[in-house]
C-alpha positions as CSV (number, residue, x, y, z in Angstrom):
1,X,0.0,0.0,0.0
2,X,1.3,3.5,-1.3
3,X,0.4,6.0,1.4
4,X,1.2,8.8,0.1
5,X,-1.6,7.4,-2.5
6,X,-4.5,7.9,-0.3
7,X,-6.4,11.0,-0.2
8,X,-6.9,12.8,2.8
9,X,-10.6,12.7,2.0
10,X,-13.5,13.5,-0.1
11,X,-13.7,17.2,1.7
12,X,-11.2,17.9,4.1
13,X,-11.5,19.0,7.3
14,X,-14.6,18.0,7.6
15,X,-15.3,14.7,5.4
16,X,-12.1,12.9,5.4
17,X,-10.7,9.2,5.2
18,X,-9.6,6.8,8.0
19,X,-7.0,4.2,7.4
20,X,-8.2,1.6,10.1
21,X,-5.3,0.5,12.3
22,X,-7.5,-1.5,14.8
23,X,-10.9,-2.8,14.5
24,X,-13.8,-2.3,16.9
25,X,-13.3,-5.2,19.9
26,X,-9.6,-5.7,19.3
27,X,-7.2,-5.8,22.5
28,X,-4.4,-5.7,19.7
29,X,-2.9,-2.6,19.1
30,X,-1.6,-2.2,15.4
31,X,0.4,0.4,13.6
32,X,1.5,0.9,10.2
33,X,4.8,0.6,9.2
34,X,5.3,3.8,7.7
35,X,8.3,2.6,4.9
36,X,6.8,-0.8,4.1
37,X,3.0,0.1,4.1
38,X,2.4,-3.3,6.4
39,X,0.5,-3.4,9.2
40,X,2.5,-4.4,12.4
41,X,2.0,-5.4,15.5
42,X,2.6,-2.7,18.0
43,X,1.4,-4.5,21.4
44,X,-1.2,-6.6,23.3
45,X,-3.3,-4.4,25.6
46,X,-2.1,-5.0,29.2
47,X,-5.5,-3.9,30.2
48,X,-9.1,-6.4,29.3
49,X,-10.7,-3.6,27.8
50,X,-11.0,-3.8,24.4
51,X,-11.6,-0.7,21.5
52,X,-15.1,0.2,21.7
53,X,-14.7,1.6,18.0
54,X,-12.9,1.1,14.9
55,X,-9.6,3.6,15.4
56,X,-7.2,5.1,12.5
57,X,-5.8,7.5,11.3
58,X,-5.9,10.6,8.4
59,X,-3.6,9.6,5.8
60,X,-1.4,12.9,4.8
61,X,-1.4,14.9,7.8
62,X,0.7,15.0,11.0
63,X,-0.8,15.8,14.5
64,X,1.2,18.0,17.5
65,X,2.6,14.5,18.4
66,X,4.8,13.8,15.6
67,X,2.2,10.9,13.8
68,X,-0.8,11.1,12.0
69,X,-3.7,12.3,12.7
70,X,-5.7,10.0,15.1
71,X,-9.3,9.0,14.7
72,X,-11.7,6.7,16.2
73,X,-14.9,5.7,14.0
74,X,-18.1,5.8,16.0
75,X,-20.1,2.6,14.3
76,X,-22.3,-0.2,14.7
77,X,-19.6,-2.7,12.6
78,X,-15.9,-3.6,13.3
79,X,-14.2,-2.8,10.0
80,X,-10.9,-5.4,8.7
81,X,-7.3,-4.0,9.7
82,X,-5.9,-1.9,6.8
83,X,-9.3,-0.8,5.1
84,X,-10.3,2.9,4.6
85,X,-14.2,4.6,5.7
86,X,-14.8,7.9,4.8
87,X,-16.3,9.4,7.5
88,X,-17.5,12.6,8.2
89,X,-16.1,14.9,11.6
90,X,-18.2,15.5,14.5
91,X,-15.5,16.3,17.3
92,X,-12.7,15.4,19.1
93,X,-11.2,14.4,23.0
94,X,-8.6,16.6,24.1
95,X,-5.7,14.2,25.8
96,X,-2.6,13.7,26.9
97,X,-0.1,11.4,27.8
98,X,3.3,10.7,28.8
99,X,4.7,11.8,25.0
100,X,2.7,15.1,25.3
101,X,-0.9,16.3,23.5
102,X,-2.4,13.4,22.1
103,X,-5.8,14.1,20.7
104,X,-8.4,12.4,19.2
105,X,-10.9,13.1,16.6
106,X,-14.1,11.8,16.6
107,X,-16.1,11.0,13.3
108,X,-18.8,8.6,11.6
109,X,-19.0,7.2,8.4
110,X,-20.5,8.9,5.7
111,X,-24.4,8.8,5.2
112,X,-23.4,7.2,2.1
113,X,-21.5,4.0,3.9
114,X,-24.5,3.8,6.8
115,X,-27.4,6.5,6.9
116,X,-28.0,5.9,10.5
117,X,-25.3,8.6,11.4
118,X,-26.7,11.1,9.5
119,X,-28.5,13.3,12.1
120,X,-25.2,13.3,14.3
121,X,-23.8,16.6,13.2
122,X,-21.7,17.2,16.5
123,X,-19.9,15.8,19.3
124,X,-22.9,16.5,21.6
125,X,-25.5,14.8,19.0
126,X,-23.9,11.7,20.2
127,X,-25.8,10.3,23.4
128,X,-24.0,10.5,26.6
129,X,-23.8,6.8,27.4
130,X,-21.5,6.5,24.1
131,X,-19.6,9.9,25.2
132,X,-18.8,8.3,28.1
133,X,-17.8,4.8,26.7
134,X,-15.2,6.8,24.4
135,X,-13.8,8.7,27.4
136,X,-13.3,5.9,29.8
137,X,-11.8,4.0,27.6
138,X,-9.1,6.3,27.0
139,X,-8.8,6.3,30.8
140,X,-7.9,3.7,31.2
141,X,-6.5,2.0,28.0
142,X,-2.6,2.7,28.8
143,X,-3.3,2.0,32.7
144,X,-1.5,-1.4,33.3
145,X,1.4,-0.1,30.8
146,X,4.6,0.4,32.8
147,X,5.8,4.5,32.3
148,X,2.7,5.5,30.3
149,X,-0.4,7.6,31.5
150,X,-2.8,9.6,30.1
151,X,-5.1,12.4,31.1
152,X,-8.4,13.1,28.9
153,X,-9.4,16.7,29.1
154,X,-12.8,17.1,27.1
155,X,-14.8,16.8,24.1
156,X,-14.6,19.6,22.1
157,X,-17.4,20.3,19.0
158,X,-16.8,19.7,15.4
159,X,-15.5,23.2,14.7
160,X,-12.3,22.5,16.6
161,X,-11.6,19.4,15.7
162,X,-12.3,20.8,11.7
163,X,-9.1,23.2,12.9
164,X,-7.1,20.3,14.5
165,X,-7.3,18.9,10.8
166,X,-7.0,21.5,9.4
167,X,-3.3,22.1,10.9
168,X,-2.1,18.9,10.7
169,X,-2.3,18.4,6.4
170,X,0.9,17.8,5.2
């Protein structure tokens, strides 16, 4: 896989692409290899908690932490390792942890993948019980870890996670 191939998405900041790292359910962390295009192993989870939603990344941009652009895919279906939604923006978690600012944009996919996101326009459109879901696990995911921590902050709206994106287009 070419990555510098892949579009950032069909209308950047706010309808972009995902390249899915780690499906929805997996305790296994994965990363792509940047030179090769495969997708590696990173680690096991030391914690039993698994993702509660497919997480990626934005092909052609680079975030305040050195790597792309993360994103995590609110949906209903885990999506294969290495495949790539186009989803539309909605928000983002402010975070950190013990490499510094570490935030994480929140999207769904397109009306034209699955239709029942389409009256989700903002971070706050989302019901809390999911809010919630998304925040504790980020909590808690590196808590077992030895020498990593994190701190989530709070959701902010679409608008400033539209600006996040916005920065980080290479």
């Amino acid at each position: 896989m070419n990555l510098k191939k892949l579009k950032t998405g069909e209308n950047p900041p706010e309808f972009i692409n995902v390249l899915v790292e780690i499906p929805q359910g997996s305790l296994i962390k994965y990363e792509i290899d940047k030179e090769s295009g495969c997708m590696m192993v990173d680690r096991f989870h030391y914690t039993s908690m698994p993702y509660p939603f497919n997480y990626g990344f934005v092909p052609n941009t680079m975030a305040e932490d050195g790597d792309p652009t993360d994103v995590m895919v609110v949906s209903s279906q885990p999506l294969a390792v290495g495949v790539v939604i186009p989803v539309r923006v909605i928000g983002m978690l402010e975070m950190e942890d013990e490499a510094g600012i570490d935030t994480k944009v929140i999207a769904v996919p397109t009306s034209k993948v699955d239709p029942f996101y389409a009256h989700i326009q903002d971070i706050l459109d989302l019901d809390e019980p999911t809010r919630n879901k998304i925040k504790h696990f980020f909590d808690h995911y590196k808590e077992l870890e030895p020498n990593k921590w994190v701190k989530t902050k709070e959701f902010l709206g679409k608008g400033e996670a539209m600006k996040n994106i916005e920065k980080s287009i290479t």
